[in-house]
C-alpha positions as CSV (number, residue, x, y, z in Angstrom):
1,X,123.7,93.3,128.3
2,X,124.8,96.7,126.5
3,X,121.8,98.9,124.8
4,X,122.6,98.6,121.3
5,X,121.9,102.5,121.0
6,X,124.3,103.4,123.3
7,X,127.7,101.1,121.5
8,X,129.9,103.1,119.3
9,X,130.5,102.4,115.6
10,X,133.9,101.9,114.8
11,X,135.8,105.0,113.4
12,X,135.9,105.1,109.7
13,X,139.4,104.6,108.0
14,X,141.8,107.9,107.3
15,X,142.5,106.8,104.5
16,X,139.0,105.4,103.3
17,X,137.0,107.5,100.9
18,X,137.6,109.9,97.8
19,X,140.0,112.3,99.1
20,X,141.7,110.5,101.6
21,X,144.6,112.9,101.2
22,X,145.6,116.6,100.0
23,X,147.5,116.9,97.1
24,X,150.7,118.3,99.3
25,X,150.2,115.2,101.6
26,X,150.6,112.6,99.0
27,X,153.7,114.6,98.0
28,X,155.1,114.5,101.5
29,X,154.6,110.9,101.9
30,X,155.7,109.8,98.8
31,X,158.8,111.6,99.5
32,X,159.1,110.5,102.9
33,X,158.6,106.3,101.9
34,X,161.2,107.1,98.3
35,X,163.9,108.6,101.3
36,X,163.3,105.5,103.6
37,X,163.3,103.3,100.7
38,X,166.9,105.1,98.6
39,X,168.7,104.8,102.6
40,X,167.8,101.4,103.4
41,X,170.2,99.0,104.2
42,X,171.3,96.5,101.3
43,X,170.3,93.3,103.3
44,X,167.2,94.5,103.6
45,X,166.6,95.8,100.0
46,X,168.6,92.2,98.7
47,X,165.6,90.1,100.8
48,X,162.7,92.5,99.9
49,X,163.5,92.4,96.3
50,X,163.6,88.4,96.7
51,X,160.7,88.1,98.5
52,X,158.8,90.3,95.8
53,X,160.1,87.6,92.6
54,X,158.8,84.4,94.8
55,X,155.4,86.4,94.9
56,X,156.0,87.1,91.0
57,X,157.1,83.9,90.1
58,X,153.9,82.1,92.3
59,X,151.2,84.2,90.5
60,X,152.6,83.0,87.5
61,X,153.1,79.6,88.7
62,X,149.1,79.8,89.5
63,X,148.3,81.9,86.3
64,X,149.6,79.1,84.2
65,X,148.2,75.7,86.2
66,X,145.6,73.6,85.1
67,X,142.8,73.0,87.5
């Protein structure tokens, strides 16, 4: 058996809290994910963008249905 005193707590989340991150980080990662997403291939872009209506059009398709 392990004490309880003695077991670690899981580490808190980076990005949990209120100011998970500095204004000049947010702009670095924003830039970083808009470069990734402008230079990614057109397959991948063509499925993503797919994948994103059949969400769109099941939310509806549950928005709209009788129970």
């Amino acid at each position: 058996m392990s004490d309880p005193t003695t077991e670690r707590r899981p580490a808190t989340h980076p990005m949990a809290g209120h100011d998970a991150f500095s204004p000049p980080e947010v702009a670095l990662l924003v830039e970083t994910r808009g470069v990734a997403k402008a230079t990614a291939p057109v397959l991948t872009t063509f499925v993503l963008g797919l994948v994103a209506g059949a969400f769109i059009a099941l939310g509806a398709k549950l928005a709209f249905t009788d129970r």
